[in-house]
Backbone as JSON, one array per atom type, in Angstrom:
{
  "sequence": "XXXXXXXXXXXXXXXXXXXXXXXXXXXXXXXXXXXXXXXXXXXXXXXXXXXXXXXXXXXXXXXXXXXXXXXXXXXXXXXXXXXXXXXXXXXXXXXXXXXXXXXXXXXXXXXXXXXXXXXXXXXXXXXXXXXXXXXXXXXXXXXXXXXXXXXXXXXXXXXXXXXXXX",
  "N": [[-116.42, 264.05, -25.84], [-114.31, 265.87, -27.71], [-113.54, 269.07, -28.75], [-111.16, 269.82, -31.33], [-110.32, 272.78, -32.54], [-110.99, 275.04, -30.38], [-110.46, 273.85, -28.01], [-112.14, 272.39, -25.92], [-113.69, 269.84, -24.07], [-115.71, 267.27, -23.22], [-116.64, 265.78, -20.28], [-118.34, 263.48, -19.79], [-119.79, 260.57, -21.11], [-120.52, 261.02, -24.53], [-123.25, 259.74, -26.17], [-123.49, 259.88, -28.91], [-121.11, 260.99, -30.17], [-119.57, 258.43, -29.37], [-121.0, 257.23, -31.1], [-120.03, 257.88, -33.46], [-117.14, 257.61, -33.3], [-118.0, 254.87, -33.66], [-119.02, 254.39, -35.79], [-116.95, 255.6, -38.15], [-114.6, 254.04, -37.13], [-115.42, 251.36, -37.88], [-116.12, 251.64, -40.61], [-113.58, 252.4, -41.33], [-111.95, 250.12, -41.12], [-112.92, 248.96, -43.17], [-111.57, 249.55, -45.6], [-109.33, 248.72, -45.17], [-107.0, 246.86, -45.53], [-107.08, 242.96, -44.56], [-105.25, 241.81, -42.2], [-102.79, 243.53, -41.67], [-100.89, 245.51, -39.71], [-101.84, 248.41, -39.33], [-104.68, 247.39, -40.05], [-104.78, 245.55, -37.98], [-104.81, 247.32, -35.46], [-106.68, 248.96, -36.08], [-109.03, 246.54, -35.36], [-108.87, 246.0, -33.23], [-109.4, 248.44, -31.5], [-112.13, 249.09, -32.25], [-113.03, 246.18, -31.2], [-112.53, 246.68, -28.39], [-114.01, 249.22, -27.84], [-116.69, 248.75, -28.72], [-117.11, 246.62, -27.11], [-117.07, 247.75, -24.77], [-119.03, 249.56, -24.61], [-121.78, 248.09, -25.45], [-122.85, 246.98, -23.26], [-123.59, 249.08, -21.81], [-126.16, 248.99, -23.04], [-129.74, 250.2, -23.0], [-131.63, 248.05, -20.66], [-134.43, 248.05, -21.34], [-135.44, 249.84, -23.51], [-133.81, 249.25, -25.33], [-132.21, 250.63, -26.8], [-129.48, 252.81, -26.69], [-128.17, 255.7, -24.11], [-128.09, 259.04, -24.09], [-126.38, 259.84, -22.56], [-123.63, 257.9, -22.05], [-123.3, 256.27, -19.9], [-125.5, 256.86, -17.71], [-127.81, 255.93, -16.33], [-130.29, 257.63, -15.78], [-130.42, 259.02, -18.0], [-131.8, 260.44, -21.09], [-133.01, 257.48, -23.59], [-131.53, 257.74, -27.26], [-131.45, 258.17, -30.21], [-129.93, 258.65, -32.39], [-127.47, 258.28, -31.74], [-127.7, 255.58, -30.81], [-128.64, 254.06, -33.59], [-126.11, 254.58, -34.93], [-124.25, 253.03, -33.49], [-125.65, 250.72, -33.45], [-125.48, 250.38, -36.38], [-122.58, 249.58, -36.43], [-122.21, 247.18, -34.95], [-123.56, 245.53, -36.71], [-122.74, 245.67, -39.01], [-120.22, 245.27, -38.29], [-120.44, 242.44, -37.97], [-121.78, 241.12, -40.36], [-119.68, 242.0, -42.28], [-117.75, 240.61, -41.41], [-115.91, 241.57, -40.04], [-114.8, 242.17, -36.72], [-114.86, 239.95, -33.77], [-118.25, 239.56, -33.45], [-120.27, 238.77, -30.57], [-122.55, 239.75, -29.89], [-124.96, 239.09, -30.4], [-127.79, 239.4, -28.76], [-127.79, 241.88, -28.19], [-127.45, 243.51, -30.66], [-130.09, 242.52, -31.69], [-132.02, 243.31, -29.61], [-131.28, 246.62, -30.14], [-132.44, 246.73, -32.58], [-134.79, 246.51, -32.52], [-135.97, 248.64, -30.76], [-134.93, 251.03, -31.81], [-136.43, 250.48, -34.51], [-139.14, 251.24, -33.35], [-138.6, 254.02, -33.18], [-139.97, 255.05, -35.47], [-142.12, 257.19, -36.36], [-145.64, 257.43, -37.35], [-145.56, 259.2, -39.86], [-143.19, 258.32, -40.61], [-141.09, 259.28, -39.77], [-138.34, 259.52, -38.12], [-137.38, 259.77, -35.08], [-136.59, 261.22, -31.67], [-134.16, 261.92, -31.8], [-131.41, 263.6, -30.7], [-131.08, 267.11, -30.56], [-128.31, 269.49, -32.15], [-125.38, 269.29, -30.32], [-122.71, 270.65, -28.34], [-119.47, 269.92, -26.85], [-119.33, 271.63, -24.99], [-121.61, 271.84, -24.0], [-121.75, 269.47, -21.87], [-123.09, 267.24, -19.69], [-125.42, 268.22, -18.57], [-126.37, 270.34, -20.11], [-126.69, 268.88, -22.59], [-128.65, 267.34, -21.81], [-130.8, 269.15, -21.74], [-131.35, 269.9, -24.7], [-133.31, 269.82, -26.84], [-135.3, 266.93, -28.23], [-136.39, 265.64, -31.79], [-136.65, 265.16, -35.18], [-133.87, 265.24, -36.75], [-132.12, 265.33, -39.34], [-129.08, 263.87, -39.07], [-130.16, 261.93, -37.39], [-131.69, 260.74, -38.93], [-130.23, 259.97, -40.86], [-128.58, 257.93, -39.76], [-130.19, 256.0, -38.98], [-131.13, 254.62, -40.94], [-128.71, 254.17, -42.11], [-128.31, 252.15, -40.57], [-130.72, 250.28, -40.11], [-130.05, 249.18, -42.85], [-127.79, 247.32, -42.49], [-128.97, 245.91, -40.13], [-130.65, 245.02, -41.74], [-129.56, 243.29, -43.86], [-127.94, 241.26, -42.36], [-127.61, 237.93, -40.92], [-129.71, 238.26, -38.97], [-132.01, 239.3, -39.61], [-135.19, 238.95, -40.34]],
  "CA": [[-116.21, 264.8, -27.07], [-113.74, 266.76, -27.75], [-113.63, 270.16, -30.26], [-109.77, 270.02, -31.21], [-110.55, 274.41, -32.67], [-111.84, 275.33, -29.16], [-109.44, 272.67, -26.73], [-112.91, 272.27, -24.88], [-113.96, 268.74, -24.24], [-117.05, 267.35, -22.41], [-116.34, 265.2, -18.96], [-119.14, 262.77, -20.11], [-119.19, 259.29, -22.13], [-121.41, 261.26, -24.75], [-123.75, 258.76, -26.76], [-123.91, 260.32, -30.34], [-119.75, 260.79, -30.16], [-119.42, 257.5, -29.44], [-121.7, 255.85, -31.98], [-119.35, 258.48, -34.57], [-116.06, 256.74, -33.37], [-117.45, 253.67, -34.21], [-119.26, 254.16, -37.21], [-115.41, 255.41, -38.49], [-113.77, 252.69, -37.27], [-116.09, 250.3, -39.21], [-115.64, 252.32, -42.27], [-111.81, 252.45, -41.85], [-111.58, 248.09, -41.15], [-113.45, 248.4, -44.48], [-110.82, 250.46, -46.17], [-107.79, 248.15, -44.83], [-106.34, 245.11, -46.06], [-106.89, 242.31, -43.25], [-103.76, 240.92, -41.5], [-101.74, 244.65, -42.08], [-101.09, 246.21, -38.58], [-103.36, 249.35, -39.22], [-105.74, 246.61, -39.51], [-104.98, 244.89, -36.51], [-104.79, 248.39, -34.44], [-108.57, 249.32, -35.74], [-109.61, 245.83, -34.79], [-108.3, 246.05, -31.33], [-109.82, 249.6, -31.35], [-113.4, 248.41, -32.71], [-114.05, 245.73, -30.54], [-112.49, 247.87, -27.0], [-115.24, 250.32, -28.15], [-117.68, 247.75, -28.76], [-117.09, 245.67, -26.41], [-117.02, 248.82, -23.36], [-120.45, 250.14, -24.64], [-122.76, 247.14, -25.45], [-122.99, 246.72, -21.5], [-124.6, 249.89, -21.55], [-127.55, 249.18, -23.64], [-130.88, 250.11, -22.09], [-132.58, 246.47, -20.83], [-135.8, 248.36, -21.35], [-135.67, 250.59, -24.65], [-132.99, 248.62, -26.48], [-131.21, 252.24, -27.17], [-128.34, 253.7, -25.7], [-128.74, 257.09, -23.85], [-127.29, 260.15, -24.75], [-124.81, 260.29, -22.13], [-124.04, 256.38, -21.98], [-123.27, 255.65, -18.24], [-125.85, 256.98, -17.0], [-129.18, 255.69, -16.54], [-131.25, 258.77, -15.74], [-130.39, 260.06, -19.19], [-132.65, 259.33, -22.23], [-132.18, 256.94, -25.06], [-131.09, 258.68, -28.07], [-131.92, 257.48, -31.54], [-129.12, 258.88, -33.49], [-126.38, 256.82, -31.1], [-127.87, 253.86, -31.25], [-128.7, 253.72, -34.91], [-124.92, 254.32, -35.35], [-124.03, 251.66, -32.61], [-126.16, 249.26, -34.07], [-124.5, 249.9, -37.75], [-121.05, 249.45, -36.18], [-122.17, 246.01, -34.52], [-124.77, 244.5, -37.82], [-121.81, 245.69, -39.87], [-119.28, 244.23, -38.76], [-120.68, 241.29, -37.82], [-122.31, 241.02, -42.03], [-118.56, 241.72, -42.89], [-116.86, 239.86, -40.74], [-114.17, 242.62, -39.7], [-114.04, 242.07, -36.07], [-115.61, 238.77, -33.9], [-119.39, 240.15, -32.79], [-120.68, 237.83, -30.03], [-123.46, 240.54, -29.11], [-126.62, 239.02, -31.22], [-129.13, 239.85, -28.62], [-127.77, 243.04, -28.09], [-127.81, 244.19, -31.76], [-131.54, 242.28, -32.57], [-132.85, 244.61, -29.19], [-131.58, 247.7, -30.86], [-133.22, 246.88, -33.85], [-136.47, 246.2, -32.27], [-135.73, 249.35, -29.73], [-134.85, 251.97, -33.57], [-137.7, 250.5, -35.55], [-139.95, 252.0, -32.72], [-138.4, 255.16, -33.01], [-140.56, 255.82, -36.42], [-143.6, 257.7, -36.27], [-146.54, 257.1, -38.31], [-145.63, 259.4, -40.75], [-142.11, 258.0, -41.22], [-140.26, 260.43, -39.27], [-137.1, 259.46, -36.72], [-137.88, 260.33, -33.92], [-136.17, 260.97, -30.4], [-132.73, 262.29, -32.55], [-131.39, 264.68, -29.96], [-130.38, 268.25, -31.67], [-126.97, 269.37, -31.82], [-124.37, 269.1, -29.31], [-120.84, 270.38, -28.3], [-118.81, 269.4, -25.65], [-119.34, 272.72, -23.72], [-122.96, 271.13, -23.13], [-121.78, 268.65, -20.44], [-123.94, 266.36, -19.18], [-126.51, 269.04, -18.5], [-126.46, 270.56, -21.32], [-127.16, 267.22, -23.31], [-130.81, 266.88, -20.99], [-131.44, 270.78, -22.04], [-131.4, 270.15, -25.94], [-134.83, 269.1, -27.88], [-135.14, 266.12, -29.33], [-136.89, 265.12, -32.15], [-136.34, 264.86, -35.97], [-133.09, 265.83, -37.35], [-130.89, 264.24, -40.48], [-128.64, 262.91, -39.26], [-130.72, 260.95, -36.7], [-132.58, 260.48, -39.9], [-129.19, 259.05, -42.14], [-127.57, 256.8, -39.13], [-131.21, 255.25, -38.92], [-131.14, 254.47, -42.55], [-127.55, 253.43, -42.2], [-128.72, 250.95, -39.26], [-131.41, 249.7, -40.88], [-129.41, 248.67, -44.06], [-127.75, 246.97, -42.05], [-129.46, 244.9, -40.01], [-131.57, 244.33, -43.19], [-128.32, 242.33, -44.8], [-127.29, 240.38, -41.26], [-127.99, 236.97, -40.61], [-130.73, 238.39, -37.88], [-133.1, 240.1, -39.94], [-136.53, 238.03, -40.23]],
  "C": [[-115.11, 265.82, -26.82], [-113.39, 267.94, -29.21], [-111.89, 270.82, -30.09], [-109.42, 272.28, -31.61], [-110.27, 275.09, -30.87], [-110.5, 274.49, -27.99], [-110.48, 272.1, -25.55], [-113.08, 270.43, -25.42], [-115.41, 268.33, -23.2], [-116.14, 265.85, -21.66], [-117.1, 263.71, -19.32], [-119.26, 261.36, -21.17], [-120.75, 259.88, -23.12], [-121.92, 260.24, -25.73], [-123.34, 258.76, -28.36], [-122.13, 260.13, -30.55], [-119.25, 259.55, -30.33], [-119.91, 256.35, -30.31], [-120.94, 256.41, -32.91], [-117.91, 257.58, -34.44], [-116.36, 255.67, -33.98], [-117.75, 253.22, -35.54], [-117.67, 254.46, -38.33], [-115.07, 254.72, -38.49], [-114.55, 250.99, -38.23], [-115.97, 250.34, -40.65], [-114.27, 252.56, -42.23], [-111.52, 251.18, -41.87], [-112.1, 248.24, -42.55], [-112.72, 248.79, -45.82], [-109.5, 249.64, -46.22], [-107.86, 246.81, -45.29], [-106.04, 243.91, -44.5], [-105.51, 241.82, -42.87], [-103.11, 242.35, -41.26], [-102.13, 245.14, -40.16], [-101.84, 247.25, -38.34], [-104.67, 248.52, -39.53], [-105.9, 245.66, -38.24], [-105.36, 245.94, -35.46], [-106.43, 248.81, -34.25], [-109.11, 248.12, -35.08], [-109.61, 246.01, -33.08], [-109.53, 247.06, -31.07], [-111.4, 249.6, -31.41], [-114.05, 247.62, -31.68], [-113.45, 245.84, -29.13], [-113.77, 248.52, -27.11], [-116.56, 249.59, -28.03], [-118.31, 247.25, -27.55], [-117.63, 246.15, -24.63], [-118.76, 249.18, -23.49], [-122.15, 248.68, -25.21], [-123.62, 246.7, -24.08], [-123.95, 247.69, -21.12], [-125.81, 250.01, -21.91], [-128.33, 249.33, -22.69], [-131.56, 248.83, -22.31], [-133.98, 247.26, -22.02], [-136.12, 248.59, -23.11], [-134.59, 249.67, -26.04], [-131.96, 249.59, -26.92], [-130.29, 252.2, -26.55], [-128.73, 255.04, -25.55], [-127.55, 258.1, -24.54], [-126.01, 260.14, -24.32], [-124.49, 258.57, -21.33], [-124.12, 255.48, -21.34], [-123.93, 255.88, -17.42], [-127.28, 257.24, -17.24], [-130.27, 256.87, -16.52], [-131.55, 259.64, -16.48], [-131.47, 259.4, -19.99], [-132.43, 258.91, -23.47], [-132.46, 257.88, -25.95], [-130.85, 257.85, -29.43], [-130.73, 257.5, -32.56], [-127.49, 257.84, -32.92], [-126.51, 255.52, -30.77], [-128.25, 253.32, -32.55], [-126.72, 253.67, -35.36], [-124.23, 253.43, -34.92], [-124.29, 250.61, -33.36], [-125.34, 248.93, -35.59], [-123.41, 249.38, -37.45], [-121.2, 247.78, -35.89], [-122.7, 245.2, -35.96], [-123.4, 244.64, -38.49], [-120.72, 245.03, -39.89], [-119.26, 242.9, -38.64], [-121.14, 240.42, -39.48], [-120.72, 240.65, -42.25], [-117.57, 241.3, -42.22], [-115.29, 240.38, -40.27], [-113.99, 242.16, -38.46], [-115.39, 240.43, -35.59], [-116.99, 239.75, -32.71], [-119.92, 238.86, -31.89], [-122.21, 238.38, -29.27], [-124.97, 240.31, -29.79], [-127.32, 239.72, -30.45], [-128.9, 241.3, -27.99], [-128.35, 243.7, -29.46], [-130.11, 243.52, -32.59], [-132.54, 243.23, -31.02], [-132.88, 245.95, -29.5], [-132.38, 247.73, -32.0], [-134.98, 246.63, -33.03], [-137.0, 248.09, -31.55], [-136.16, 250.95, -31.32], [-136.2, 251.77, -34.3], [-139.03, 251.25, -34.39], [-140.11, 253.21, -32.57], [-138.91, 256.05, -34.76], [-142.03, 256.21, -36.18], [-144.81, 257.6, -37.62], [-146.48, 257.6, -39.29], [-143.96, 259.25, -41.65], [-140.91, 258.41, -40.96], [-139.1, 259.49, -38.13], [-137.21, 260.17, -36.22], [-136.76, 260.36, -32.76], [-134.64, 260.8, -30.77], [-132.69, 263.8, -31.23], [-130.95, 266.12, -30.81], [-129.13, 268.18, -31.51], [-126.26, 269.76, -30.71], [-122.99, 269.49, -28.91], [-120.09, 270.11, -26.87], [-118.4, 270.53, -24.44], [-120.4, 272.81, -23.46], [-123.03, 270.07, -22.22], [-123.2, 268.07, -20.06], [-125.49, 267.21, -18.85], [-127.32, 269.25, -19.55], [-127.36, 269.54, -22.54], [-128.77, 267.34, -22.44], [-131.19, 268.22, -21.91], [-132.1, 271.11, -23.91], [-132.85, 269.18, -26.29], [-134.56, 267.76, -28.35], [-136.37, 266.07, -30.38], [-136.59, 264.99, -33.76], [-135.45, 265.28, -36.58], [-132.4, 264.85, -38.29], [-130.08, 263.95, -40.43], [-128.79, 261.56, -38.32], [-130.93, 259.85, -38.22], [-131.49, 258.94, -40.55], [-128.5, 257.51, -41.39], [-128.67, 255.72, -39.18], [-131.21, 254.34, -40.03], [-129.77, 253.24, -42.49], [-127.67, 251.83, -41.16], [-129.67, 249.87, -39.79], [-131.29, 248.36, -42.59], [-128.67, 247.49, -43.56], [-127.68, 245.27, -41.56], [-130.19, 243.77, -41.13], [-130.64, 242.73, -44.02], [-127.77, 241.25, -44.07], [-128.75, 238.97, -41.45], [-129.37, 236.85, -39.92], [-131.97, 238.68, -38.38], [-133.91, 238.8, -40.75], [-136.75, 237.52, -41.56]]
}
């Protein structure tokens, strides 16, 4: 992350940051006219991004962690609900080529676990800036915040519309 105000940046591949790049870049391929070079540049850009962090999924949880290279962190609800939109999405709209099915049908199994009986998203870390470093990031609360809440939603929609969903 980096806070262009400030010039601080965080050292770290942070989770939530990274599910924001790509939810953007999904919503800017969806904005562009296919073939046009600012649509070739996001594609490129889309599935680099994609393509770098899918590797990281947790076998176990299906999530991605907060900080995304490194196992000892914990998955993080609000960067893998945005992950997962970026992959169901563009794979639904056919922006870039998704070859990651059983990646995106373990996040969805991994997210739908992350509701609590009374409906709540759960295991949304609080907020974050990039002068919380890798530390920092362990030190913050998790548990129900909106926009865990909205990427969930957005993830969900989703999968709901892909080929995958039951």
């Amino acid at each position: 992350m980096w806070d262009e105000r400030s010039g601080e940046h965080t050292p770290s591949f942070w989770g939530r940051g990274n599910g924001w790049v790509v939810l953007a870049l999904v919503e800017a391929l969806k904005c562009q006219q296919p073939g046009t070079p600012a649509y070739r540049r996001l594609v490129a850009l889309c599935e680099k991004q994609l393509g770098g962090i899918v590797p990281l999924q947790d076998p176990k949880s299906g999530l991605w962690r907060t900080i995304l290279d490194d196992p000892e962190r914990y998955p993080e609800t609000s960067c893998s609900a945005m992950l997962l939109y970026g992959l169901a999405e563009s794979r639904n709209r056919k922006l870039i080529d998704v070859p990651w099915t059983d990646a995106i049908r373990r996040a969805w199994v991994g997210l739908a676990r992350q509701v609590d009986e009374q409906g709540r998203v759960v295991g949304v870390s609080a907020g974050t800036g990039p002068s919380s470093g890798p530390e920092g990031h362990l030190a913050r609360p998790t548990g129900t915040f909106t926009w865990g809440t909205g990427a969930f939603l957005q993830a969900a929609c989703a999968y709901a519309e892909s080929d995958l969903a039951p």
